[in-house]
C-alpha positions as CSV (number, residue, x, y, z in Angstrom):
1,X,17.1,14.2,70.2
2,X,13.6,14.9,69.5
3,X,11.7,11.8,67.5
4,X,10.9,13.5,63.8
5,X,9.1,11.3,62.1
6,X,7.4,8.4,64.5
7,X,5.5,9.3,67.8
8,X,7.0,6.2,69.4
9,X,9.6,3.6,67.6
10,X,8.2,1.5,65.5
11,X,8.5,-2.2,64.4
12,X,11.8,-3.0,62.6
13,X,10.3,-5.8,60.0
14,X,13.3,-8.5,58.7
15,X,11.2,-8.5,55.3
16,X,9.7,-6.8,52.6
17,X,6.5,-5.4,53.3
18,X,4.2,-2.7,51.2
19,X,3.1,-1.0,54.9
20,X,6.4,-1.3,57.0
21,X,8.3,1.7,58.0
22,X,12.0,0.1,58.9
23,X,12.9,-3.0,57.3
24,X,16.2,-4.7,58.0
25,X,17.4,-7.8,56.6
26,X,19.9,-10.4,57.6
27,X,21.1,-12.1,54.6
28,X,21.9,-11.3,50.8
29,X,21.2,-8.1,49.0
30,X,19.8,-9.8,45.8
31,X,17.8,-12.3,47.4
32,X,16.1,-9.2,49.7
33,X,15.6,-7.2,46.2
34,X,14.0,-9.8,44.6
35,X,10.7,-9.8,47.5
36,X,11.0,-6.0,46.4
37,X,8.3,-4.8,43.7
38,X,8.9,-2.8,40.7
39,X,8.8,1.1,41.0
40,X,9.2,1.2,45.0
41,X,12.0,2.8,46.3
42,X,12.7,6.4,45.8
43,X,16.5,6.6,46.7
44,X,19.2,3.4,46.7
45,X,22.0,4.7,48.3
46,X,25.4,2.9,49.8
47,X,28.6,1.9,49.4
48,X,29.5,-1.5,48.0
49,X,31.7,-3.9,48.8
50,X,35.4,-2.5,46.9
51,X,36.7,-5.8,46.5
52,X,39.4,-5.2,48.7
53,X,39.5,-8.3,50.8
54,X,38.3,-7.1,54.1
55,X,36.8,-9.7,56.3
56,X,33.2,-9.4,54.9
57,X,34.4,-10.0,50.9
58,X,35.4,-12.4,48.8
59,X,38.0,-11.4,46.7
60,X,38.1,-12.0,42.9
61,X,39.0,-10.2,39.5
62,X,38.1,-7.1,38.9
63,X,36.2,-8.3,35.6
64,X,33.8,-10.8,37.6
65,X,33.6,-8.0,40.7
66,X,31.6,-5.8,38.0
67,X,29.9,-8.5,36.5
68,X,28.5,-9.3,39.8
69,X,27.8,-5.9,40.6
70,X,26.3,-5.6,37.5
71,X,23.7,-7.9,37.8
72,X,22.4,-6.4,41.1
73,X,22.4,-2.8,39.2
74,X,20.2,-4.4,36.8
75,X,17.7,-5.0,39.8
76,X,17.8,-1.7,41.6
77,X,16.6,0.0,38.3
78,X,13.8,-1.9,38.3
79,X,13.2,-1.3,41.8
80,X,13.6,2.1,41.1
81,X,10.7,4.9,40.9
82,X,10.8,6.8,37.7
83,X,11.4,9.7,39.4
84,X,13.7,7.7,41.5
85,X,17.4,8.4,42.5
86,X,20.8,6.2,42.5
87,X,23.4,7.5,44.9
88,X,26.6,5.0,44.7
89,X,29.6,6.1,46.6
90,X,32.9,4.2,45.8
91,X,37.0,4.6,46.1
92,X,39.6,3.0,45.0
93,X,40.4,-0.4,44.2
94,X,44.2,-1.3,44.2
95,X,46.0,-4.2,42.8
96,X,50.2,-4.4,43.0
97,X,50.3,-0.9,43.4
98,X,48.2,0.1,40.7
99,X,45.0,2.1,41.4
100,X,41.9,1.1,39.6
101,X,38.8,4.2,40.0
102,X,36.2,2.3,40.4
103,X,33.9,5.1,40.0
104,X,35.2,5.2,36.2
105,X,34.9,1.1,36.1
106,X,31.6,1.6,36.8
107,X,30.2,4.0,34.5
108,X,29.8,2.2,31.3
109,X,27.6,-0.5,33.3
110,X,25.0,2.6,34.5
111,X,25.0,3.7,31.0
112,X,23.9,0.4,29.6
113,X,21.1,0.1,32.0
114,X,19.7,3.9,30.8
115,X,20.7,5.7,34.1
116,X,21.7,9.4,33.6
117,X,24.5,10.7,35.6
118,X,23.4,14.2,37.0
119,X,26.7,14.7,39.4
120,X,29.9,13.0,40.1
121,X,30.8,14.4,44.2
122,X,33.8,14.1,46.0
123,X,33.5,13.2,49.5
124,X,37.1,14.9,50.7
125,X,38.2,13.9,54.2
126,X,41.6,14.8,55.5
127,X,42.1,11.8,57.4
128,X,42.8,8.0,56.3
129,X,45.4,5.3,55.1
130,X,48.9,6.5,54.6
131,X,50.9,5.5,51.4
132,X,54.5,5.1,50.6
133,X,54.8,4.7,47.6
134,X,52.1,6.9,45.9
135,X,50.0,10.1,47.7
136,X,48.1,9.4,50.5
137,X,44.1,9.0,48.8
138,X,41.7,11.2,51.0
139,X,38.7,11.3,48.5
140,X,36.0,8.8,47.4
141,X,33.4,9.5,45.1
142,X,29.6,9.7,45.0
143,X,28.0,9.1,41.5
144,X,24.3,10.1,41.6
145,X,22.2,8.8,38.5
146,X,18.6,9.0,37.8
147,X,16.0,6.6,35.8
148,X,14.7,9.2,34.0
149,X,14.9,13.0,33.3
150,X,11.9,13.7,35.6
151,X,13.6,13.4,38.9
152,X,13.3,14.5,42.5
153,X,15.4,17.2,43.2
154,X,14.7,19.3,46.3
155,X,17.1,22.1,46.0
156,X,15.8,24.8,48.3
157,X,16.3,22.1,51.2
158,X,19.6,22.1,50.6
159,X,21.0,25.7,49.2
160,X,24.1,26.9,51.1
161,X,24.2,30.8,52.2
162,X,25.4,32.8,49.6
163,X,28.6,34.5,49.6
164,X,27.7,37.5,48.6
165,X,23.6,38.2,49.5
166,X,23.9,41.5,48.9
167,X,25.0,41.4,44.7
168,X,23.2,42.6,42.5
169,X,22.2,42.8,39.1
170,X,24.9,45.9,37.8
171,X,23.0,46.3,33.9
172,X,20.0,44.8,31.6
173,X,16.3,45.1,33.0
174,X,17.1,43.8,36.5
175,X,20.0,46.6,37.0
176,X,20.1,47.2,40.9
177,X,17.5,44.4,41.6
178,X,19.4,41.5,44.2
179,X,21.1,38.8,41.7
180,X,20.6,36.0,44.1
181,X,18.1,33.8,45.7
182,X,17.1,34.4,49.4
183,X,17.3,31.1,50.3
184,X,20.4,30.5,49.5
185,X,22.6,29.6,46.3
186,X,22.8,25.8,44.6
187,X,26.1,23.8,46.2
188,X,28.4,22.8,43.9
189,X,29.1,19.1,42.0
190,X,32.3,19.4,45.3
191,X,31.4,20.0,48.5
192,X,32.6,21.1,51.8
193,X,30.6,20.6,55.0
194,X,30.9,23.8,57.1
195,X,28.6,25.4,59.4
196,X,28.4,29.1,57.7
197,X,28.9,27.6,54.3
198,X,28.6,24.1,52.9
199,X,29.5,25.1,49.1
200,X,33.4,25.6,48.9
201,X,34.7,23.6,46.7
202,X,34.8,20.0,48.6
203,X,32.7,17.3,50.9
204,X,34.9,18.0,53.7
205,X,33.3,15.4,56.5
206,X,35.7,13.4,58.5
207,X,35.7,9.9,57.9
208,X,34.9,7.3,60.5
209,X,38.0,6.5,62.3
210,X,38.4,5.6,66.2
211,X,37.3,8.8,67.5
212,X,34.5,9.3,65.2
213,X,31.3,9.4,67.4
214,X,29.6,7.1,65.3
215,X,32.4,4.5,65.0
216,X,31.2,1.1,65.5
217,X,33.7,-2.3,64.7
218,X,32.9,-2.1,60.9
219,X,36.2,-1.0,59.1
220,X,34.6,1.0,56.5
221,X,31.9,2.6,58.2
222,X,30.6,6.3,56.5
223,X,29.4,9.1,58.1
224,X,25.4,9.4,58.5
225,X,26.4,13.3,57.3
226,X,27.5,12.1,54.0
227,X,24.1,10.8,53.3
228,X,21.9,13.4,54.4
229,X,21.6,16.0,52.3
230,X,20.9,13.0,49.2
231,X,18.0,12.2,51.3
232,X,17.2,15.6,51.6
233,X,17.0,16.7,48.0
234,X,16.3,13.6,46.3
235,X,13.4,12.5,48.3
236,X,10.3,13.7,50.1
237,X,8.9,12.3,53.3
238,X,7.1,9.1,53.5
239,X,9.5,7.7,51.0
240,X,11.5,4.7,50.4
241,X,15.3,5.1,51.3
242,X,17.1,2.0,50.3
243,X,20.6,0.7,50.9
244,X,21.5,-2.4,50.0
245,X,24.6,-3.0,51.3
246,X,23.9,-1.1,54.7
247,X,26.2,-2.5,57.1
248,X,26.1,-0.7,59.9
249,X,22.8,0.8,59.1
250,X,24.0,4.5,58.6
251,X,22.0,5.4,55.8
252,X,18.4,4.3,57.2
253,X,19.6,6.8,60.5
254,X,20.5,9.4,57.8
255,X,16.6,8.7,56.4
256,X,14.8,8.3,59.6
257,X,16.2,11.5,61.0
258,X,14.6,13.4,57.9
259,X,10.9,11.5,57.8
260,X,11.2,8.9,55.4
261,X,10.8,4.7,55.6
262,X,13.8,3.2,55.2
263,X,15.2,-0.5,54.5
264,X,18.3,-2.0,54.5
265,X,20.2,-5.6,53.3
266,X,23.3,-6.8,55.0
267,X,24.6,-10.7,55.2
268,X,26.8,-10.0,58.0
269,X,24.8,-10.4,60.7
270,X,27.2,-8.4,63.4
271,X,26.2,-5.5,61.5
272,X,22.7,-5.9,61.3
273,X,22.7,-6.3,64.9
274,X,24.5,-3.0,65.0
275,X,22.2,-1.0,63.0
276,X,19.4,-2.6,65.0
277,X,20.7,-0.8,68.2
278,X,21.7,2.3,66.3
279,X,18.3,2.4,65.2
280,X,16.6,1.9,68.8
281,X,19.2,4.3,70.3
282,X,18.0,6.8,68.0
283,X,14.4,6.5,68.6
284,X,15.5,6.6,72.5
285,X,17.4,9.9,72.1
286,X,21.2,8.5,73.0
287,X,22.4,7.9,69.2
288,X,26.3,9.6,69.0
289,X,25.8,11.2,65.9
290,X,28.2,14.1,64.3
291,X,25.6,16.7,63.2
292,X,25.5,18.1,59.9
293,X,27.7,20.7,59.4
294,X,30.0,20.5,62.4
295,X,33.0,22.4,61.7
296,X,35.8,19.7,61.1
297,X,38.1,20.6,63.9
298,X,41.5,23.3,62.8
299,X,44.1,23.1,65.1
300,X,45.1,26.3,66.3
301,X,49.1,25.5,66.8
302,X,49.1,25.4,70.6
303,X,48.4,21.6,71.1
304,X,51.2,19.9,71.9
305,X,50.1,17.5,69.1
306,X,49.8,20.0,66.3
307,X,53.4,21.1,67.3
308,X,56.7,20.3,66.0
309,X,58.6,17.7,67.7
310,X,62.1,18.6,68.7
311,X,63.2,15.6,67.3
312,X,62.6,16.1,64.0
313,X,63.7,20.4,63.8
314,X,67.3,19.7,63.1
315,X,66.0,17.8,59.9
316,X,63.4,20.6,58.7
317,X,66.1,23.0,59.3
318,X,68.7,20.8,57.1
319,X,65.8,20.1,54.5
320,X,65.4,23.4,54.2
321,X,68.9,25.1,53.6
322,X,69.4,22.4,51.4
323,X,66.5,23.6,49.6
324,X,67.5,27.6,50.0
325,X,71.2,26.6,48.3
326,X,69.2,24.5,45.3
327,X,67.6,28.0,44.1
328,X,71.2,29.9,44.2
């Protein structure tokens, strides 16, 4: 992997400074936003903590989990540029069975603090946790907000082939003159990662799970893919990529492999160790990465795996006669 931004790697700083390139900070997120002036970063982007319990959270209501969160949103609009973007991708959170979208929760709070929502995405994988006793969740959601109505948005650097190059204009002035844009047309609000077309309704981008090239031991790691194409269309390069809850450093690769500076806060310190090598390993051309716009993987029916087990064709068969004699 060619180095696209830096000749040769350069110093990771472990605090704020106006001329640093890669910043990565062991410790908490507010007190590493605080060294941070006003109207610096052009993108924040992560995943908080969901308040599920995992090993790096402290569980407690859902009220004071906003609250909390609240006060730290208060501080990444004023670290925001005015031209800035907020990209802040959450799931679920779940209480005695009952599902709680945070994504929802959250809303009201970016709306006090005058951010405008320009998109709502759904980051679809087909993977993940298995449920009993509702449908199995295999969404989360991005929420991207701006500080103001002048924004950065790069969209020829991230238009998807069109469909249909060839339309064209069939009445009015243009009649017979191509309808569409050379470049490509604007992805929808849902996206689907492919390689010949990324705009088909959904983010379809596997999830990080065990044989996940970039799996590492966090247990709710992203893939650098899902960040990318914010970086690409809500920044230029040379600019400040932010995430402030970066664990395992995925969104400063996601900047770094497209030119900008990035920094990152994390208070477990496993994790910042983590990024630190991802970040080396990048830089030294040996980073397991799953490209943009990898095809997710269909099987094709002749893998034993993707076959149905002998075992259990008695009980399709009995499932569905009974089903056959319910319509008669």
């Amino acid at each position: 992997m060619a180095l696209p931004f830096f000749e040769t790697p350069k110093e990771i700083d472990n605090r704020y400074r106006a001329d640093a390139e890669i910043i990565l900070y062991s410790g908490d997120a507010k007190g590493f936003i605080a060294t941070i002036p006003d109207k610096t970063v052009s993108l924040v982007v992560t995943s908080p903590p969901y308040n599920l319990g995992k090993e790096y959270e402290n569980r407690v209501s859902i009220g004071r989990y906003l609250d909390m969160q609240a006060q730290t949103l208060a501080e990444l609009y004023r670290i925001l540029r005015p031209d800035g973007s907020l990209c802040w991708q959450v799931g679920n959170f779940v209480e005695d069975g009952e599902v709680y979208p945070l994504d929802t929760l959250y809303y009201p709070i970016f709306k006090k603090l005058n951010f405008y929502l320009r998109n709502r995405i759904v980051w679809y994988f087909g993977h993940g946790l298995h449920a009993s006793k509702r449908f199995s969740g295999r969404y989360e959601t991005l929420l991207w907000f701006t500080k103001s109505s002048q924004y950065t948005f790069n969209l020829d650097d991230v238009r998807v082939p069109a469909k249909y190059p060839g339309k064209r204009h069939f009445k009015g002035p243009r009649k017979g003159e191509l309808s569409g844009n050379p470049l490509g047309k604007n992805p929808s609000d849902v996206w689907e990662f492919l390689t010949e077309e990324w705009e088909t309704a959904l983010w379809d981008i596997p999830n990080v799970k065990s044989n996940h090239p970039e799996k590492t031991e966090h247990p709710c790691q992203y893939p650098i893919a899902l960040i990318e194409r914010c970086v690409l269309a809500l920044t230029n390069e040379g600019d400040w990529v932010f995430d402030p809850y970066m664990g395992v450093g995925t969104s400063l690769l996601a900047g770094l492999m497209h030119q900008r500076r990035v920094m990152g806060s994390e208070k477990e310190a496993a994790y910042v160790a983590i990024a630190r090598e991802r970040i080396e390993s990048f830089f030294r051309g040996t980073l397991k990465y799953r490209p943009l716009g990898k095809p997710v993987y269909v099987p094709t029916g002749r893998e034993k795996v993707s076959q149905m087990p002998e075992e259990w064709k008695a009980a399709a068969q009995n499932r569905l006669l009974e089903q056959e004699e319910s319509y008669e």
